[in-house]
ZANUVO-917699 format. One record per residue: x, y, z of N, C-alpha, C in turn; residue in one letter. Coordinates in steps of 0.001 Angstrom, whole numbers, padded with zeros to 6 digits, always signed. Example, Ala and Ser with C-alpha at 12.3 -4.5 7.8 and 13.67 -1.06 7.14 Angstrom:
+013190-005690+007800+012300-004500+007800+013200-003300+007800A;+012850-002250+007080+013670-001060+007140+012900+000030+007870S;
***
This chain:
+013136+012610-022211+012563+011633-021296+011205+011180-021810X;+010776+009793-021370+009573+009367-021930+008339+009954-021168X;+007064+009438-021169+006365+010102-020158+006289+009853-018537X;+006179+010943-018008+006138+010804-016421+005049+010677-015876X;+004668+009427-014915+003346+009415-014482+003249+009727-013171X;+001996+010078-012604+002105+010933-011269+002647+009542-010421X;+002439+008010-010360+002469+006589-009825+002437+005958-010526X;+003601+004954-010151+003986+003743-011084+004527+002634-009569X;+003365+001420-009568+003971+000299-008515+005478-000201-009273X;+006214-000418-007816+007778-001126-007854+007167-002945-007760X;+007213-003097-008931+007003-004583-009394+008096-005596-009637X;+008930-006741-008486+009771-007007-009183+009807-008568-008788X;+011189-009086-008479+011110-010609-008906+010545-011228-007691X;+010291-010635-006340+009840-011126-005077+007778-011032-005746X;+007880-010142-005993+006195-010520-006356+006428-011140-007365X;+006867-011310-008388+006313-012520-009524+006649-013621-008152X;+007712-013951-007733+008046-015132-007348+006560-015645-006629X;+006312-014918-005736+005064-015116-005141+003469-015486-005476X;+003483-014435-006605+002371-014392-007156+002414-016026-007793X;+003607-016395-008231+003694-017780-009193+003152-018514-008566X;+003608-018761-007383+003359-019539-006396+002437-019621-006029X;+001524-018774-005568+000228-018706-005678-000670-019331-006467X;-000539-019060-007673-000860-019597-009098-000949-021398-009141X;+000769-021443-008824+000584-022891-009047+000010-023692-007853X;-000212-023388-006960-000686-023675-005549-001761-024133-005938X;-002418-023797-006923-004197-023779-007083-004956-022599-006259X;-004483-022024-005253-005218-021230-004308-005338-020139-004448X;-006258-019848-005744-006234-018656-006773-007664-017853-006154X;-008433-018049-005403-009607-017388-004939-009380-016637-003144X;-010116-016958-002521-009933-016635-001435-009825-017227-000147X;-009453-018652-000376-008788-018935+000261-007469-019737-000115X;-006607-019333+000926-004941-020199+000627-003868-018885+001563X;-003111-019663+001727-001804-018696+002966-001248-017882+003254X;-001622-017552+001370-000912-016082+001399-001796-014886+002083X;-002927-014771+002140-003557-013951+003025-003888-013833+004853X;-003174-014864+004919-002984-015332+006389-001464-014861+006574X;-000931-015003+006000+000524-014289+005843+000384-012482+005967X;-000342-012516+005184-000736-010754+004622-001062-010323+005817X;-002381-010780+006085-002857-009999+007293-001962-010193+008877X;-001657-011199+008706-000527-011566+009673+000558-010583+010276X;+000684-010232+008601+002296-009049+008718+002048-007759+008425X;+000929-007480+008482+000515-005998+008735+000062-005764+009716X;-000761-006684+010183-001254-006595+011997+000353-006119+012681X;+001499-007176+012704+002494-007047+013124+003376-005784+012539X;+003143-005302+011564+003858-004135+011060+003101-002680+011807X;+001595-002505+012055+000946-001441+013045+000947-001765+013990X;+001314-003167+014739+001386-003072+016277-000333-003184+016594X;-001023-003720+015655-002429-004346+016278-002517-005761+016479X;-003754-005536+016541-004058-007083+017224-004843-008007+016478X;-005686-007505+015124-005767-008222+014351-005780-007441+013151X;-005841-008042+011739-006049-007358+010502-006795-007961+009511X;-007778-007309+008884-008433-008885+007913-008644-007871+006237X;-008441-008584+005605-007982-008794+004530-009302-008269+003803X;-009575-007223+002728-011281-007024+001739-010579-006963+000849X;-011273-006948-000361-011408-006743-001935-010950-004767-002340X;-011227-003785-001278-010993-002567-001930-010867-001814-000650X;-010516-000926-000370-010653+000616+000037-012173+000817+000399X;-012360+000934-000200-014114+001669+000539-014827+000212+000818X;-014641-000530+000280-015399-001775+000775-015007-002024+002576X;-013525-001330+002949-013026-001773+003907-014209-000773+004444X;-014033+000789+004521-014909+001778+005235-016371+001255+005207X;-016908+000521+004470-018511+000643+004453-018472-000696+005560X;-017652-001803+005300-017487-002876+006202-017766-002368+007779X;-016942-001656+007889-016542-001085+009601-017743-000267+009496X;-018255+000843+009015-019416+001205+009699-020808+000300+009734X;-021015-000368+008892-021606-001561+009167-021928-002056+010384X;-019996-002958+010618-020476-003723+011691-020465-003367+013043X;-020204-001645+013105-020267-001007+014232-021708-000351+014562X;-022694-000600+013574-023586-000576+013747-024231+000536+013236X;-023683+001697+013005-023940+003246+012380-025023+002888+011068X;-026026+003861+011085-027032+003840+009823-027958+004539+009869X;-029445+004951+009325-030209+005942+008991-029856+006570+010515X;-030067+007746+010841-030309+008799+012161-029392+008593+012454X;-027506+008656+011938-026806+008880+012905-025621+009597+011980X;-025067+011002+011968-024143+011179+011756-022780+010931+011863X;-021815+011259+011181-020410+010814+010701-019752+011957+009819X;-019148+012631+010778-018310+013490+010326-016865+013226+009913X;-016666+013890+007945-015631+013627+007365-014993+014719+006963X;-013875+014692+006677-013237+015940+006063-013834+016578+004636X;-013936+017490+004319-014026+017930+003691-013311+017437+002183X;-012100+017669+002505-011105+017687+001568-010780+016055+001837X;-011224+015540+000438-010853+013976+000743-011184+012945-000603X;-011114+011675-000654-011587+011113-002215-012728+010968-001371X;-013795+010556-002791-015501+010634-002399-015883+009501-001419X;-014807+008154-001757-015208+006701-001769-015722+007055+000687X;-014789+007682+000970-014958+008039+002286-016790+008778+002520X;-017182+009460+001444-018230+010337+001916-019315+008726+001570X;-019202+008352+000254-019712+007397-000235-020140+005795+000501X;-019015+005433+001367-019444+004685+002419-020296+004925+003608X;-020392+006302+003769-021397+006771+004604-022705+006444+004026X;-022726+006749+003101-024088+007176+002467-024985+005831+002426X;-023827+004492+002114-024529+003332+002487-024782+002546+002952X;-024268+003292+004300-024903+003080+005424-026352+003573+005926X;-026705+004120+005048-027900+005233+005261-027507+006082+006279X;-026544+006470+006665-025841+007698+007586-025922+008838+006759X;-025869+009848+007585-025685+010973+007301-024260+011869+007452X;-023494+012167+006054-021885+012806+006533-022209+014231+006649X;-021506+014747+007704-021085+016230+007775-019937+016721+007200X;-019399+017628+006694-018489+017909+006257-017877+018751+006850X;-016292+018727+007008-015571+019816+008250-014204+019876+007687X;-014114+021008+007990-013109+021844+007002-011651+021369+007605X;-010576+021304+006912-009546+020943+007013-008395+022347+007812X;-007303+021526+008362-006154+022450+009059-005203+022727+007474X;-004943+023953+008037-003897+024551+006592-002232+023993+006918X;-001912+023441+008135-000580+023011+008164-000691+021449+008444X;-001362+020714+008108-001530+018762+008196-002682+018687+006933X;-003507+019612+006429-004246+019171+005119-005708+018512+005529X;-005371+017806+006385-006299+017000+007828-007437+017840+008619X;-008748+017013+008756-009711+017240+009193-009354+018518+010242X;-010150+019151+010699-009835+019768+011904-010656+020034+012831X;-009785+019844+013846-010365+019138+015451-011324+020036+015841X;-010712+021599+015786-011589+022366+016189-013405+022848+015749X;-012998+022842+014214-014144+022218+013592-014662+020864+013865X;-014261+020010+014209-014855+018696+014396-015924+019245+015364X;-015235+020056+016654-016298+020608+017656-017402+021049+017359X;-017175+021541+016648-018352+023103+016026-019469+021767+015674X;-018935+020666+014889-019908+019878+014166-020863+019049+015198X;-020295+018919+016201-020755+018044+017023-022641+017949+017068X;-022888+017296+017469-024651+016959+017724-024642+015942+018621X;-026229+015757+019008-026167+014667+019422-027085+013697+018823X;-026782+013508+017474-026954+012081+016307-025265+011908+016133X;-024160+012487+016572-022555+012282+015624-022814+010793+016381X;-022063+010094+015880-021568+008862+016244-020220+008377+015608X;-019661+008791+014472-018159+008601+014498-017786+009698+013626X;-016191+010051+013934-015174+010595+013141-014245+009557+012178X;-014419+010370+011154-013156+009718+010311-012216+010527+009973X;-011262+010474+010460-010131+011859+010220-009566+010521+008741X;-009215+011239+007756-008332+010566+006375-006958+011798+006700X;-006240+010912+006478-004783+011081+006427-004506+011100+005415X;-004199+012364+004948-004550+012880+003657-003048+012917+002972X;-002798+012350+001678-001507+012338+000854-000474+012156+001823X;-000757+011269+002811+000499+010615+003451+000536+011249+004685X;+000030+012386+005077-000134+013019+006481-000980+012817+007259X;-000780+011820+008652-001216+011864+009555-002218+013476+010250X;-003792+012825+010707-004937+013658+011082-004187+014080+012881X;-004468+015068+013088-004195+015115+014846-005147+014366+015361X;-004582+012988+015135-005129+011806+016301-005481+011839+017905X;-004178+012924+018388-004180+013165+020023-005456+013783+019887X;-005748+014843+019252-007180+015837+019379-008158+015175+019734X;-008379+014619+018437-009356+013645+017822-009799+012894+018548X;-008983+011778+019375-009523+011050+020349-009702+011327+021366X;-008826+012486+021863-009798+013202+023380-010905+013504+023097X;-011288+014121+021561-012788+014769+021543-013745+013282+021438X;-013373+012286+020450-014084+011235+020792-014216+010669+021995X;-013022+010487+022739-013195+010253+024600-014611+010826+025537X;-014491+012687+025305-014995+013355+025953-016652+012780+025351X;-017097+012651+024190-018421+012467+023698-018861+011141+023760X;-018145+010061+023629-018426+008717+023667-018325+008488+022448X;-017781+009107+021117-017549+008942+019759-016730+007332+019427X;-016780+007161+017873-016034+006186+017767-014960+007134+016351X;-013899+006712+016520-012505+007332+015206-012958+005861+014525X;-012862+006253+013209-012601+005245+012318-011504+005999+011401X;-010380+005597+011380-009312+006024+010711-009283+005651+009020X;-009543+006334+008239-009175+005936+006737-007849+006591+006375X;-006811+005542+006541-005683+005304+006705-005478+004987+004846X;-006165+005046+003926-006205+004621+002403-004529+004974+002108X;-004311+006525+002254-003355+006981+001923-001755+007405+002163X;-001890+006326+003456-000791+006459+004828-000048+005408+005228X;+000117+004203+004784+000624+003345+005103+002413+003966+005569X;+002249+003380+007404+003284+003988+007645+003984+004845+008316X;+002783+006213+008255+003098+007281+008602+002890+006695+010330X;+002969+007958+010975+003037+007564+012327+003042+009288+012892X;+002258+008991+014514+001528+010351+015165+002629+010046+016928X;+003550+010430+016983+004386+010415+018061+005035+008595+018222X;+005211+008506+017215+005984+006919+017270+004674+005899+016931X;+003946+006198+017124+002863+005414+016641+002466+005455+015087X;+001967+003877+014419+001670+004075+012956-000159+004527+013267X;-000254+004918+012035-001298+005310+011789-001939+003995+011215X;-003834+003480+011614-004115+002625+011655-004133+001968+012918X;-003573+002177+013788-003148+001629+015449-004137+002373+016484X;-004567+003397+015806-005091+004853+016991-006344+004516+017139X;-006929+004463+016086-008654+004249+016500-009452+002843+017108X;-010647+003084+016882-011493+001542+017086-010930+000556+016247X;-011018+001250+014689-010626+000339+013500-010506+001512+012510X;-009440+000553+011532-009209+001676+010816-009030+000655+009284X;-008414+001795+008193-009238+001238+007190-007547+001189+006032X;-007232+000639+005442-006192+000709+004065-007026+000677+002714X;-005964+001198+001859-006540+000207+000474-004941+000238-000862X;-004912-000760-001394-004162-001459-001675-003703-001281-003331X;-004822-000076-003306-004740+000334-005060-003542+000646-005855X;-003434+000456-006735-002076+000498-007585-001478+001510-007761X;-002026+002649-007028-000760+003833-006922-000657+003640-005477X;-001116+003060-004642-000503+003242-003199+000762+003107-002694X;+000935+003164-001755+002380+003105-001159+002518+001124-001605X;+002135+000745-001136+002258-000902-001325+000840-001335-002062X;+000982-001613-002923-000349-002574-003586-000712-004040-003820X;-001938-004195-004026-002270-005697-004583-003153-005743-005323X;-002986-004734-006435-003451-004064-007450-005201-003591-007155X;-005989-004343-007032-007135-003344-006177-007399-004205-004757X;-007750-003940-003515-007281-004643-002377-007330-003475-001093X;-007822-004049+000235-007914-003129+000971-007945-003962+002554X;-007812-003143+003560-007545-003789+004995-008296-003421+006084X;-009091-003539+006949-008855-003301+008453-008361-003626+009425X;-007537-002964+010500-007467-003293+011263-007805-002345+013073X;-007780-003518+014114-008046-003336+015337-007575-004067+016299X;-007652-003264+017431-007363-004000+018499-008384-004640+019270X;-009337-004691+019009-010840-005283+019433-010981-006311+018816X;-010983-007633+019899-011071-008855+018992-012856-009380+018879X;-013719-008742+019229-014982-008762+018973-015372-008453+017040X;-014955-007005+017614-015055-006329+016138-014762-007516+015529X;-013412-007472+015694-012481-008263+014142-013347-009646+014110X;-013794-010370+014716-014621-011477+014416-015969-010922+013754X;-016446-010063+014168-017470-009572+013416-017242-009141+011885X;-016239-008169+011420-016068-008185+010528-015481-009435+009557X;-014905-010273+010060-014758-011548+008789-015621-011958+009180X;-016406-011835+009807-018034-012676+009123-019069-012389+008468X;-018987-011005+008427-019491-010221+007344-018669-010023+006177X;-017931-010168+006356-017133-009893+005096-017119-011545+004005X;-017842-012093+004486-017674-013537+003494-019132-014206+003939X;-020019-013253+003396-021643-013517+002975-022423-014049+004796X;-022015-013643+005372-022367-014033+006923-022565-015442+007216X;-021615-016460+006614-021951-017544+006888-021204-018165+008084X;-021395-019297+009144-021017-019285+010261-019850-020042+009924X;-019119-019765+010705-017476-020547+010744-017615-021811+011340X;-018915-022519+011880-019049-023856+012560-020013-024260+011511X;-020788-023760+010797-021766-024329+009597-021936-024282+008485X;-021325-024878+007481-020919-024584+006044-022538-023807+005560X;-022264-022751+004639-023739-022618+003962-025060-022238+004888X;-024252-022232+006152-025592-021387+007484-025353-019941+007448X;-026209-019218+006985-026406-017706+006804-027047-016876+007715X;-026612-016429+008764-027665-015776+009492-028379-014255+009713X;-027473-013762+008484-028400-012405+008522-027719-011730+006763X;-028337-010552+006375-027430-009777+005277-025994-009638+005337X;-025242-010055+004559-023788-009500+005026-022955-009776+003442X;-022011-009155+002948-021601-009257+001764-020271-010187+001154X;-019749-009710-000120-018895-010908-000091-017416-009602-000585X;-016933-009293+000590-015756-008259+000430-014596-008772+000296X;-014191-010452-000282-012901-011277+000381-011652-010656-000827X;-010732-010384-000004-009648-010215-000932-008774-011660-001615X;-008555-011947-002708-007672-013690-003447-006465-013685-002714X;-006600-015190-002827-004605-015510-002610-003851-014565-004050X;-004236-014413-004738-003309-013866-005260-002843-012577-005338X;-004072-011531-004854-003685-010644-004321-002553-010289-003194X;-003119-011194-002340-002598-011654-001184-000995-011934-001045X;-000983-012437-002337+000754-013106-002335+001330-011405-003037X;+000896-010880-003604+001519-009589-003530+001973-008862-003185X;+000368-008298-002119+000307-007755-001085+001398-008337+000220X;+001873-008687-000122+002757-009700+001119+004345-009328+000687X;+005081-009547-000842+005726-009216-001221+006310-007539-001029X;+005137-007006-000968+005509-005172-001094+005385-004931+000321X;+004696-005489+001490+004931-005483+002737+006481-005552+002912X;+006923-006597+002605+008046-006950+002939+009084-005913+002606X;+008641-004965+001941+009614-004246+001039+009299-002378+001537X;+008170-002426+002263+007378-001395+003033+008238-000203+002849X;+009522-000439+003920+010504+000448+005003+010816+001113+003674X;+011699+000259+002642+012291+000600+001534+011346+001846+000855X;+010233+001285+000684+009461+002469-000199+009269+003769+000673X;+008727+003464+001738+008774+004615+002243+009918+006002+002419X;+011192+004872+002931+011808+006141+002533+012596+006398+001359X;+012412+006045+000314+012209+006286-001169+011488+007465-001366X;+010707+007412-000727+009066+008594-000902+009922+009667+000100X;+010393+009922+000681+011185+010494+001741+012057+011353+000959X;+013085+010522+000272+014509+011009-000559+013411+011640-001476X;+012523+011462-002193+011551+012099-003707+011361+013248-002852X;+010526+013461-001953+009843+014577-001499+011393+015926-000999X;+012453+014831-000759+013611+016523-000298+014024+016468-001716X;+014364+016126-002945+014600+016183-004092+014359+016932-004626X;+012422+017220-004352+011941+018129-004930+012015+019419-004257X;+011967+019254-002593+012188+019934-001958+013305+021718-001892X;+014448+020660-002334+015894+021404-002769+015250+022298-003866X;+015283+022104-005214+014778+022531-006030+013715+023975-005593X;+012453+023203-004783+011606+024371-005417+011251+025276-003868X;+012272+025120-002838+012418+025391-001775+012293+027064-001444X;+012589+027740-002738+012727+029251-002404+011558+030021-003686X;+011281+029331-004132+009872+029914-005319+008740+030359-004118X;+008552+031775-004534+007688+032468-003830+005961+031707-003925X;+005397+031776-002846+004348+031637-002844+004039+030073-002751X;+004824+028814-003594+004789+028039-003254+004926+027289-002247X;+003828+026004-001506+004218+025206-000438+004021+023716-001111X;+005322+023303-000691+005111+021688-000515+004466+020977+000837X;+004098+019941+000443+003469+018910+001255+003980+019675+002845X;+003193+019499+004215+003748+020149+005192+004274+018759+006179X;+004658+018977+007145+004861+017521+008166+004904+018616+009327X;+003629+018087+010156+004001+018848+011850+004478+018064+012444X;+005309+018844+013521+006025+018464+014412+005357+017065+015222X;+006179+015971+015274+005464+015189+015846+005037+014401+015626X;+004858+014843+013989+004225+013453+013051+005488+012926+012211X;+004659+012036+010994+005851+011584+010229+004527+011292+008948X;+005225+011717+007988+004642+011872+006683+005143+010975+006161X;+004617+010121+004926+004930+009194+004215+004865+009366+002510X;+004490+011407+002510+004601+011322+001246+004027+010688+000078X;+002720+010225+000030+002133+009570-000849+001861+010385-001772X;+001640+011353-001989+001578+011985-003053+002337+013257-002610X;+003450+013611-003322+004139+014553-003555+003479+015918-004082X;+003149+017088-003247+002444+018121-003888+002723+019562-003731X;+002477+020109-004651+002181+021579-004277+000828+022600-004411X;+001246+023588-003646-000127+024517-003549+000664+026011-003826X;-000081+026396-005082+000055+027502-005618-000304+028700-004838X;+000444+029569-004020-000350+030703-003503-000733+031968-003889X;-001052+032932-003652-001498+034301-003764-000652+034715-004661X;+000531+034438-004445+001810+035037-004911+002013+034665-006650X;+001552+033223-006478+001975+032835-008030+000776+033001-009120X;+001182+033345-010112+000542+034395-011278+000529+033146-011720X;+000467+032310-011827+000334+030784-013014-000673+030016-012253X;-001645+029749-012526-002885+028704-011881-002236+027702-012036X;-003189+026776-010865-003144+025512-011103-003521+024982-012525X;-004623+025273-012967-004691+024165-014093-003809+024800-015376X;-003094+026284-015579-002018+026179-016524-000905+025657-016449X;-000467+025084-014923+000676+024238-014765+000560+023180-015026X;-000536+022505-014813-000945+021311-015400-001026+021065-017080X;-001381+022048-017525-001512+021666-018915+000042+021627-019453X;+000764+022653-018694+002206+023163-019046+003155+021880-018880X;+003359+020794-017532+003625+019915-017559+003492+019163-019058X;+001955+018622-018640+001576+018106-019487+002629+018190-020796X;+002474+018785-021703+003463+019417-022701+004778+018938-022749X;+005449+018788-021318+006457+018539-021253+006688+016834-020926X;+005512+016198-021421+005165+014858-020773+005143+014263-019212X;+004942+015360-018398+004859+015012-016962+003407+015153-016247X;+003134+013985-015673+001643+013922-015471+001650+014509-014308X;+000360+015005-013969+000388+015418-012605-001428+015156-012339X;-001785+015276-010654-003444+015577-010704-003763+016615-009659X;-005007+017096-010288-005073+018174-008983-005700+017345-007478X;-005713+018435-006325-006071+018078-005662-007851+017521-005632X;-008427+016650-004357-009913+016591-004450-010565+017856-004854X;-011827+017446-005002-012280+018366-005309-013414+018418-003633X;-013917+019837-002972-014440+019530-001696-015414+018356-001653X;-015956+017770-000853-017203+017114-000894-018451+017992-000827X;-018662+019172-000013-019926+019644-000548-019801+020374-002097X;-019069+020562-002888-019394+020814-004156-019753+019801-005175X;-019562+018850-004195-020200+017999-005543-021286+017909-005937X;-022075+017999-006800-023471+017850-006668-024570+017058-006267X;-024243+015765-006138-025020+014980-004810-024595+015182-003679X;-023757+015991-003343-023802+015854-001749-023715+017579-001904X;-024717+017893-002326-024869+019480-001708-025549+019863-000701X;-026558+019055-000324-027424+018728+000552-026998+019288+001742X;-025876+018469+002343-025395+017858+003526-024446+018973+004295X;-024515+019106+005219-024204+020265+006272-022561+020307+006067X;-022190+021668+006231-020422+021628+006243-020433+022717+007152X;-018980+022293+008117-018689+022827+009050-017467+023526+008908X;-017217+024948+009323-015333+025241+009206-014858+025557+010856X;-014164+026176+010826-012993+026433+012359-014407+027376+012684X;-014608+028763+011964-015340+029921+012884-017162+029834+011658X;-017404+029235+010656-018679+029000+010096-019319+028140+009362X;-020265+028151+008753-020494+027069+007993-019887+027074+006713X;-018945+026958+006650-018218+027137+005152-017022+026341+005878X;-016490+025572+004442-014805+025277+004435-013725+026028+003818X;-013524+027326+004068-012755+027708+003302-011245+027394+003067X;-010474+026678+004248-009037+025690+003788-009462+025093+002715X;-010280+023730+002681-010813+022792+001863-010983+023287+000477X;-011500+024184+000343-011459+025098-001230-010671+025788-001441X;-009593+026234-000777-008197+026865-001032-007484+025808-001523X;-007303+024633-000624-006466+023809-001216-006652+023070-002346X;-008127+023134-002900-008698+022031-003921-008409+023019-004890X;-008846+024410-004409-008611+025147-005992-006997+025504-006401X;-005963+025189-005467-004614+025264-005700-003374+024716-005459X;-003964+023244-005131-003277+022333-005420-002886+021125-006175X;-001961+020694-006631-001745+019841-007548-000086+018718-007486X;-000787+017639-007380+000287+016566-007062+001199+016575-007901X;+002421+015552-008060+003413+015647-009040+003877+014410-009072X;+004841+014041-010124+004989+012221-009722+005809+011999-008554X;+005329+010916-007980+005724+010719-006818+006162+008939-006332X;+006042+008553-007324+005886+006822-007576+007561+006378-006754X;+008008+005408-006201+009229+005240-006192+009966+004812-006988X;+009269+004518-008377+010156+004436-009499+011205+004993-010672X;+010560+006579-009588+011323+007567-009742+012487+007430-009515X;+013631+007647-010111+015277+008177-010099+015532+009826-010147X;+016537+010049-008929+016856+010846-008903+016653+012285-009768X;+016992+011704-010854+017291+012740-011773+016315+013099-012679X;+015141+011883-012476+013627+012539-012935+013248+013249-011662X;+013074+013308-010627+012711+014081-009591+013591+015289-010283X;+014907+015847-010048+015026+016810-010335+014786+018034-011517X;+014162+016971-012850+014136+017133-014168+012466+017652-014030X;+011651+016855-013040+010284+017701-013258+010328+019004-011940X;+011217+019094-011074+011245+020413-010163+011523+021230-011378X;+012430+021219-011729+013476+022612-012562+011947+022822-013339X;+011366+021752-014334+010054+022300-014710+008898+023310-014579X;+008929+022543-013011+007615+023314-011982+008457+024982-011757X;+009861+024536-011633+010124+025878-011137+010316+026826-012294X;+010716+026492-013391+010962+027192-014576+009176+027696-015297X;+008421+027122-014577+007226+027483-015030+006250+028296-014346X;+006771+027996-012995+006215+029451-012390+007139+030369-012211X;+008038+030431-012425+009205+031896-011983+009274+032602-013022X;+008805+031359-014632+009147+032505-015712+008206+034248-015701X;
***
């Protein structure tokens, strides 16, 4: 077999068709239909009420705390275990992130720790729905209820998933996508919010396209940036919408594939799904336990070898070295110890839907032939 990559986008004749079109349209910047389309049919695909269209993923998160007003003197508690771009939008906000240790069966922030973190500077939660698993949203928003908090959902990695019939992205104030080229659906770099607050959502496209007024060409009335996602993104992003259901459960059939396979290897866990939720599988993974005598990073190299890519999990946010600073919270102390269990022993696997069958089964027998030997 040639090489295996952990993600590979399903690129085919509905996006060229589109993208062409786009192209020849002239409406190659940021404005033209296809993004009125886009946001159109993702609003309608989460069951919100509006959706607007940015340039990236964290551009979407720094957008929303922005225009919700959060900045120097007010905390924002994030998971621990997460990509940086989440801690990183805090930061420029001039906010301050807390860090709070993750649940060992959803991967996801945890509620109970969220408590422990509490103050009175918090002003929002961001539970991230981590490799396709929905955060306990029910928790989450009673505890935001009970405090007067705001959820901002970074939904980056979830398109889809869903918390008792509900998608994820639907639950909070506003919540956040991004559109990057290993995601579930892409528009090669590209990102979303959405809400059911039609205040917000006017606020944010007006910040999001240099704060100029929608009644006065070139009238600027305060700082605000230029986050606009192209029609041509747009016509993409629209194409792989359309094609959503399909991928997802693609990612579904990959994850029991591997499932079968490496289902009885001691010590190992795959990806978890609680009751209640619905996983979307974005990254296909495992976590090496107590039990298995092979580390993470010799399986990785061991793959490797065998041309199958894989990545480990985040690495925590307080280990990084700019954010050592910054307070971390767990279930019973100030430590995360889930969050560093799972970073130090876990590691994704390909998971792309371009996967066939029989490469799914060709890198299990791998994983399993490499820790059982």
């Amino acid at each position: 077999m040639t090489f295996i990559p952990v993600a590979a986008p399903v690129i085919g004749a509905r996006e060229l068709a589109y993208v062409t079109d786009a192209v020849r349209s002239g409406w190659v910047s940021s404005i033209g239909p296809y993004i009125e389309r886009f946001e159109k049919g993702f609003a309608e695909y989460l069951g919100v009420s509006h959706a607007i269209a940015v340039s990236n993923g964290t551009v979407a998160l720094h957008l929303a705390l922005h225009a919700l007003g959060i900045g120097a003197g007010d905390e924002v508690l994030v998971p621990d275990l997460t990509f940086v771009a989440t801690v990183h939008a805090v930061l420029q906000t001039g906010a301050t992130p807390v860090f709070v240790d993750v649940e060992p069966d959803t991967w996801c922030i945890d509620p109970v720790a969220v408590e422990r973190a509490l103050t009175p500077r918090t002003r929002v939660i961001i539970p991230v729905h981590l490799y396709g698993h929905p955060a306990d949203m029910t928790a989450l928003l009673n505890i935001a209820e009970r405090h007067n908090l705001i959820v901002l959902e970074d939904a980056a990695e979830a398109h889809g998933a869903e918390v008792h019939g509900r998608r994820v992205g639907s639950l909070g104030r506003v919540s956040t996508f991004s559109f990057y080229g290993n995601k579930i659906i892409t528009t090669g770099e590209g990102g979303m919010l959405t809400t059911n607050d039609a205040m917000l959502a006017e606020r944010l496209r007006f910040l999001k396209d240099h704060g100029m007024s929608p009644e006065r060409r070139y009238y600027h009335s305060e700082l605000a940036f230029n986050y606009r996602m192209t029609n041509l993104q747009a016509a993409l992003g629209l194409a792989q919408l359309e094609q959503i259901d399909d991928f997802i459960a693609r990612k579904r059939e990959i994850f029991n594939g591997y499932a079968d396979v490496l289902k009885d290897v001691p010590g190992l866990q795959l990806n978890p799904e609680r009751a209640g939720m619905k996983s979307v599988y974005w990254l296909i993974s495992v976590v090496l336990g107590p039990e298995c005598t092979l580390s993470r990073q010799d399986l990785a190299q061991a793959l490797r070898v065998h041309e199958i890519d894989s990545r480990p999990f985040f690495i925590p946010m307080h280990q990084l070295p700019h954010l050592t600073q910054y307070r971390i919270v767990g279930r019973e102390s100030d430590a995360c110890p889930q969050s560093e269990y799972l970073s130090a022993r876990g590691l994704s696997l390909p998971s792309g839907c371009t996967l066939d069958d029989a490469t799914v089964t060709h890198v299990a027998e791998k994983v399993r032939q490499l820790i059982t030997k």
